[in-house]
C-alpha positions in Angstrom: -0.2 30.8 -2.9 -0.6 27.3 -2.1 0.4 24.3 -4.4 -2.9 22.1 -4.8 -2.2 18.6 -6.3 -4.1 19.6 -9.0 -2.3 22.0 -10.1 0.0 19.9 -11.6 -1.6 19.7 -14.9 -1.1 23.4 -16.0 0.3 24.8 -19.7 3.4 23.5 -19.0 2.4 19.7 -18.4 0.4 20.0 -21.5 2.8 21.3 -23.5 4.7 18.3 -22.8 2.1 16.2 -23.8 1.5 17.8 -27.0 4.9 17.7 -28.3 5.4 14.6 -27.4 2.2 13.3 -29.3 3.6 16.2 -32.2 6.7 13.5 -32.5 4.9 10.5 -32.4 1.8 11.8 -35.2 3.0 14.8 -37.4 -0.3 15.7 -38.3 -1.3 16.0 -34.6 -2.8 20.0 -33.8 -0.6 21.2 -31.5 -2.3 24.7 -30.9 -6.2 24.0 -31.1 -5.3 20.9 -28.5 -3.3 23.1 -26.3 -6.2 25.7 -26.4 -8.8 23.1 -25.7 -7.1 21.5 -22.9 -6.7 24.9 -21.0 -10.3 26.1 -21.8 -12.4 24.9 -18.4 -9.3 23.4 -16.6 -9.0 25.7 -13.7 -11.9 24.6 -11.8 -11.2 21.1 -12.3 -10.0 18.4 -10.1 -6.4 16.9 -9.9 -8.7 13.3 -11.9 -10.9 15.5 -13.3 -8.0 17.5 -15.2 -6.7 13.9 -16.7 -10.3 13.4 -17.7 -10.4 16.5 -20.1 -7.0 16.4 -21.4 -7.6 12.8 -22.6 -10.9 13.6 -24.0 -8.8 16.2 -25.9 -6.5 14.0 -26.9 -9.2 11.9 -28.5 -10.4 14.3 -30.4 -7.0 15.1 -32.1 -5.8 11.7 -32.5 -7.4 9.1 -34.9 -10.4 7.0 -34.6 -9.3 3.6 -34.5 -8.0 2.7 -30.9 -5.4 0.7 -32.4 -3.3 3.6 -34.3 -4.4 5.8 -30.8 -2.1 2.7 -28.8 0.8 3.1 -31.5 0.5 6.7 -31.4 1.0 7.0 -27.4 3.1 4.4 -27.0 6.0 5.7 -29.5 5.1 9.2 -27.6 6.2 7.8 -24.3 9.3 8.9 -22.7 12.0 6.7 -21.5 11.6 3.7 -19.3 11.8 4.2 -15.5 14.8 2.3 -14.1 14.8 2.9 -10.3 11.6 2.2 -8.2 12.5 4.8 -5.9 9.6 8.2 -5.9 9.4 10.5 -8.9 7.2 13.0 -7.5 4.2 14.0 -9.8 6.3 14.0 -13.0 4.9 10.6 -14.1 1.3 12.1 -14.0 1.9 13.3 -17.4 0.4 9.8 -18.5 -2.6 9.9 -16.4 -5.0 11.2 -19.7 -3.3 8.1 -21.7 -4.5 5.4 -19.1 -7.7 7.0 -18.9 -8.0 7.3 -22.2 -7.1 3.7 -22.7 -10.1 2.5 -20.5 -12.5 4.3 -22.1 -11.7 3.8 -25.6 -9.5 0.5 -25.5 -11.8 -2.4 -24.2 -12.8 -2.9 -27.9 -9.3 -3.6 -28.5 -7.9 -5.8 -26.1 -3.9 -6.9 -27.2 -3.2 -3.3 -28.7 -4.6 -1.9 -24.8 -2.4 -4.1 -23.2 0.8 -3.3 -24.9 0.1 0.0 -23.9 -0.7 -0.5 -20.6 2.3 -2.9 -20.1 4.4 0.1 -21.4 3.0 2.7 -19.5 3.5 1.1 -16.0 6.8 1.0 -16.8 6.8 5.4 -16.9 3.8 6.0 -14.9 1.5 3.1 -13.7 -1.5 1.2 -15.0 -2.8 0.5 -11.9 -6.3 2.3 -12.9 -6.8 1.5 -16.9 -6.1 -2.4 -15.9 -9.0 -2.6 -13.7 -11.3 -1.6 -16.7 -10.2 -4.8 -18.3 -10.5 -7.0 -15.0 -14.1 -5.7 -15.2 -14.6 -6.1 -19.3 -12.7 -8.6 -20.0 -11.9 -10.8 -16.9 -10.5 -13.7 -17.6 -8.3 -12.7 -20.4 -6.8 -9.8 -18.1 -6.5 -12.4 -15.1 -4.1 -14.6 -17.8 -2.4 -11.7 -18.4 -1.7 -10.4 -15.4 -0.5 -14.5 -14.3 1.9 -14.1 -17.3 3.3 -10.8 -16.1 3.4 -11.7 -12.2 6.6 -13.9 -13.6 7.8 -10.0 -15.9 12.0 -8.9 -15.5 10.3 -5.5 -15.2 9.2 -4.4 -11.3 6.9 -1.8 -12.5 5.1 -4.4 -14.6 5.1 -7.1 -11.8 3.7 -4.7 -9.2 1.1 -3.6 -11.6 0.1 -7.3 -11.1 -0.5 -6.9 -7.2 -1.9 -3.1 -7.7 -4.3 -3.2 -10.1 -6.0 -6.2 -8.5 -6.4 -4.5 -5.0 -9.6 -4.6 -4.1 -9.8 -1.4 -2.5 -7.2 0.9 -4.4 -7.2 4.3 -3.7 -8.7 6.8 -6.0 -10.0 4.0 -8.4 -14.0 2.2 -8.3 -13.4 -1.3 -6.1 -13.2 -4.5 -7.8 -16.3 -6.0 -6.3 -16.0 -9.3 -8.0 -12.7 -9.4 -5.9 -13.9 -7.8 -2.6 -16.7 -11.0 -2.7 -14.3 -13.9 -3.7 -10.2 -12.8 -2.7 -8.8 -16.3 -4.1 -7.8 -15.1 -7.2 -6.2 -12.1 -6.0 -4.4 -14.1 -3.4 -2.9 -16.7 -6.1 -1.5 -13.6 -7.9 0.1 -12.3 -4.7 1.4 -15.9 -3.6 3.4 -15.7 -6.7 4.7 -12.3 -5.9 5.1 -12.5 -1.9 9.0 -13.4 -1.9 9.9 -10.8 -4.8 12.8 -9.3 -4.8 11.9 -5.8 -4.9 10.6 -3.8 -1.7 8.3 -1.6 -4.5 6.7 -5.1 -5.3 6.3 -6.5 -1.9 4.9 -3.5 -0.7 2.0 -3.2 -3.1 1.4 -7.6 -1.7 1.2 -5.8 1.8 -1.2 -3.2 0.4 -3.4 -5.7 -1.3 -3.6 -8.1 1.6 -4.5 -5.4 4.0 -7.4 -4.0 1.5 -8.6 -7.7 1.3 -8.6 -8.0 5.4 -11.2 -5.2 5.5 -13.5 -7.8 3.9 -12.5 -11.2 4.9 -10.0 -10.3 8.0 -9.7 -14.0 9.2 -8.8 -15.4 5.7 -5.7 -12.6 5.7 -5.1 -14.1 9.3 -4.5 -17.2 7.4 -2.6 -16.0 4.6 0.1 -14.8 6.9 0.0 -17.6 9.2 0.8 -19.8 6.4 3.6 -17.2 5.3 5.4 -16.9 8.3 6.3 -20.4 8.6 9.8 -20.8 7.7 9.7 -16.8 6.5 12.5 -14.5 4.7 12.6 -11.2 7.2 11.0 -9.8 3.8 8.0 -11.9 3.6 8.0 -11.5 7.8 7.4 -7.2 6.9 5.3 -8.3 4.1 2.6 -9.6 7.0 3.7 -6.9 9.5 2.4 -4.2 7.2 -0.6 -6.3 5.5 -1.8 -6.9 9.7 -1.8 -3.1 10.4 -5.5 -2.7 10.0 -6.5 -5.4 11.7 -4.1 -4.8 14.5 -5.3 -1.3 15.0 -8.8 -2.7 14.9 -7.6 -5.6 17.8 -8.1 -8.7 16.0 -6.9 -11.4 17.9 -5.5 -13.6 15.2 -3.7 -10.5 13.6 -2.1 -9.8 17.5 -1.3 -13.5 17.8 0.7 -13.4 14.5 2.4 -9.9 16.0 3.3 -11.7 19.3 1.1 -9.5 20.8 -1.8 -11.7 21.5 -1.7 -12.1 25.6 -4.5 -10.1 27.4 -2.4 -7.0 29.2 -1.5 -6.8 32.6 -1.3 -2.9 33.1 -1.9 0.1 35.2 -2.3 3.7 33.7 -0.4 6.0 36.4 0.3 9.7 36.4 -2.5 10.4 33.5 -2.4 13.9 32.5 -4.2 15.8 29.1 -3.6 19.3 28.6 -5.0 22.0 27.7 -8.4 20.2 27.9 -10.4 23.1 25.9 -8.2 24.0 22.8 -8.7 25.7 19.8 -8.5 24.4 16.4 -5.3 24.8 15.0 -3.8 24.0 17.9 -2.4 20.7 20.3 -3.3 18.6 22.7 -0.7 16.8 24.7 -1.5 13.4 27.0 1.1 12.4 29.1 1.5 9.1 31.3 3.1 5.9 33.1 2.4 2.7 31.5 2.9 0.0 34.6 3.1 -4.0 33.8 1.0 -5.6 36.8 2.6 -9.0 35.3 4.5 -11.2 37.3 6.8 -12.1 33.7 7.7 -9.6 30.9 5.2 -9.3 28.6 5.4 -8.0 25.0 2.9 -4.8 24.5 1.7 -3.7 21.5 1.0 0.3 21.7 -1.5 2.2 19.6 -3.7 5.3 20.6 -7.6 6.4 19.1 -8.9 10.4 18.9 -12.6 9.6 18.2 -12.5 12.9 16.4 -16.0 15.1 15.7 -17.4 14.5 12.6 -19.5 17.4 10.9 -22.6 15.8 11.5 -22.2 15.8 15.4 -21.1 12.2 15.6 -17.6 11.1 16.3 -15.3 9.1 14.3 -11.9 6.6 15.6 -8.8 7.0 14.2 -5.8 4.9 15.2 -2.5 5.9 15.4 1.3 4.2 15.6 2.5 4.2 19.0 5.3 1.8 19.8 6.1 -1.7 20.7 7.9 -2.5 24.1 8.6 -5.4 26.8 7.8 -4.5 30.2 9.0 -6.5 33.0 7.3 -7.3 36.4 6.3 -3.5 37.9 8.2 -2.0 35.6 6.8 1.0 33.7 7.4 2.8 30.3 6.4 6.7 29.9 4.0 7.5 27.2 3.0 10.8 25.3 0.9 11.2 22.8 0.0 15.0 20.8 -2.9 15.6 18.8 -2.1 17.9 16.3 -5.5 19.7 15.1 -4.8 21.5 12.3 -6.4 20.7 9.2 -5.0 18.6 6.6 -5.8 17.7 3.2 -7.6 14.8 4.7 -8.9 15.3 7.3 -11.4 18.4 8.6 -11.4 19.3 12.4 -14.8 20.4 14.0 -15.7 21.4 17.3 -16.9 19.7 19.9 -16.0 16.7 22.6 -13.0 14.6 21.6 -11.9 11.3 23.5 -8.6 9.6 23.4 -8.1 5.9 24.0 -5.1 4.1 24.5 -4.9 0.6 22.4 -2.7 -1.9 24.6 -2.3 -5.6 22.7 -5.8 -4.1 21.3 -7.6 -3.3 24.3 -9.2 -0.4 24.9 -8.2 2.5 28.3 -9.4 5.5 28.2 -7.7 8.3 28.6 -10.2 11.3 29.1 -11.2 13.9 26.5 -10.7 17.6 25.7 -13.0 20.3 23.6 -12.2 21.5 20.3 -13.1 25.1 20.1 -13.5 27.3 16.6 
């Protein structure tokens, strides 16, 4: 049987939780929780899971939000050191931080005590943007005060709860119309000293260049000058979007700016009717037609079919090379089409393109078969 992410919150995971609320509140009903919590769970999501385990907490704890924050903060485990992956263990405190959002806006400092402990196990990144939303400014200060934390879980909370665009969580509109906020914050937090940190700055800046693409252009201009080869990956990865997508600032900043001079020899795509669950393979020569090297920028696009009959780009990693006057590099691309967890094949015509220094060659197409 397959393991489904939601999964994770079984009898086990919640009878974790309720012995570790049991030693925080003695009076705490370990059984009629544990019932509750596993009555209607199976055909719930991996969110929708945390959703009724916290409303079962609420039940069993009290009704003042301020004893609930005492309560589940002395019922937290112990700090996380590292900043390296724990797997899904620190899901355990999803219910609290939802919990937190949708009983703790009435109680601002107790909420952010908690929150500011929980990141440190598990992450606030989704209660905190409940309280951006509620209660902006004060959460903004907050945030400026912890941008400057000892703690690298609580100063990448900073940068990921204020992405615009995070995954799994509503988008902060406020942010997505007016970034300069957002971008003080990650100026304070571009030349940390933790890759978990400056990673989360890269995430942020690359969900703010889907909406204002040329002001991230400018961000990292300004940040490359006189740059730590931190800061420099820092803009490498907030660019990726936009370099997929060919925007000429973004390939400027990537050295990758200069119009190609290239021939595509020796093209070859096989099988060219496949069926799903299986691979396509493009093979070919990548000639410079330049008189000086030139720096190339790879990327490839499968405008895959869409349910509805339309078809949809995605871009994909290639590689980055220097080619030399008639010299040529070999290129090979598989498409894999198998389903994943996100993303659903369906039949029909599929084109590939190959994305040199952003522009477009095609490369032909193939049908996907059922």
């Amino acid at each position: 049987m397959s393991y489904e992410l939601r999964d994770f919150y079984d009898a086990s995971v919640i009878a974790d939780i309720a012995r570790d609320l049991k030693r925080a509140y003695p009076a705490f009903d370990v059984r009629t929780f544990t019932k509750e919590c596993l009555d209607g769970l199976a055909p719930l999501s991996l969110t929708g899971r945390a959703a009724h385990i916290a409303a079962a907490m609420r039940r069993h704890l009290p009704a003042d939000f301020d004893q609930v924050a005492d309560i589940l903060e002395r019922s937290l485990g112990d700090h996380h050191e590292s900043t390296e992956s724990f797997g899904m263990a620190p899901f355990k405190y999803l219910p609290h931080t939802m919990l937190t959002a949708s009983d703790g806006l009435g109680h601002f400092e107790a909420s952010m005590r908690l929150q500011y402990e929980i990141t440190q196990r598990f992450t606030a990144e989704f209660s905190i943007r409940a309280f951006l939303n509620t209660h902006p400014d004060a959460t903004y200060e907050r945030l400026v005060q912890w941008s400057a934390d000892p703690n690298a879980h609580v100063r990448r909370l900073v940068s990921e709860g204020s992405r615009p665009r995070l995954p799994w969580a509503p988008r902060l509109r406020h942010f997505q119309k007016d970034p300069k906020p957002v971008l003080a914050l990650l100026e304070r937090l571009k030349d940390d000293p933790e890759l978990y940190v400056r990673r989360s700055v890269a995430n942020n800046l690359n969900d703010i260049a889907k909406d204002h693409p040329d002001v991230v252009v400018a961000v990292c201009r300004r940040w490359l000058d006189d740059a730590t080869p931190n800061r420099r990956w820092i803009v490498k990865h907030a660019l990726r979007s936009l370099v997929k997508s060919g925007h000429p600032g973004a390939l400027e900043l990537m050295g990758a700016g200069a119009k190609p001079k290239v021939r595509l020899d020796h093209l070859q795509i096989a099988p060219k009717r496949v069926q799903k669950g299986g691979r396509v393979e493009c093979t070919l020569s990548l000639v410079s037609t330049a008189r000086a090297p030139q720096d190339l920028l790879i990327d490839y696009a499968v405008h895959y079919m869409k349910a509805d009959g339309n078809t949809s780009p995605k871009v994909f990693k290639l590689k980055r090379l220097t080619l030399g006057r008639g010299e040529a590099s070999p290129i090979r691309i598989t498409v894999t089409l198998a389903d994943l967890t996100t993303r659903k094949h369906y039949p029909g015509q599929h084109r590939i393109e190959l994305l040199v220094n952003g522009q477009r060659f095609s490369l032909g197409e193939f049908r996907l078969t059922a």
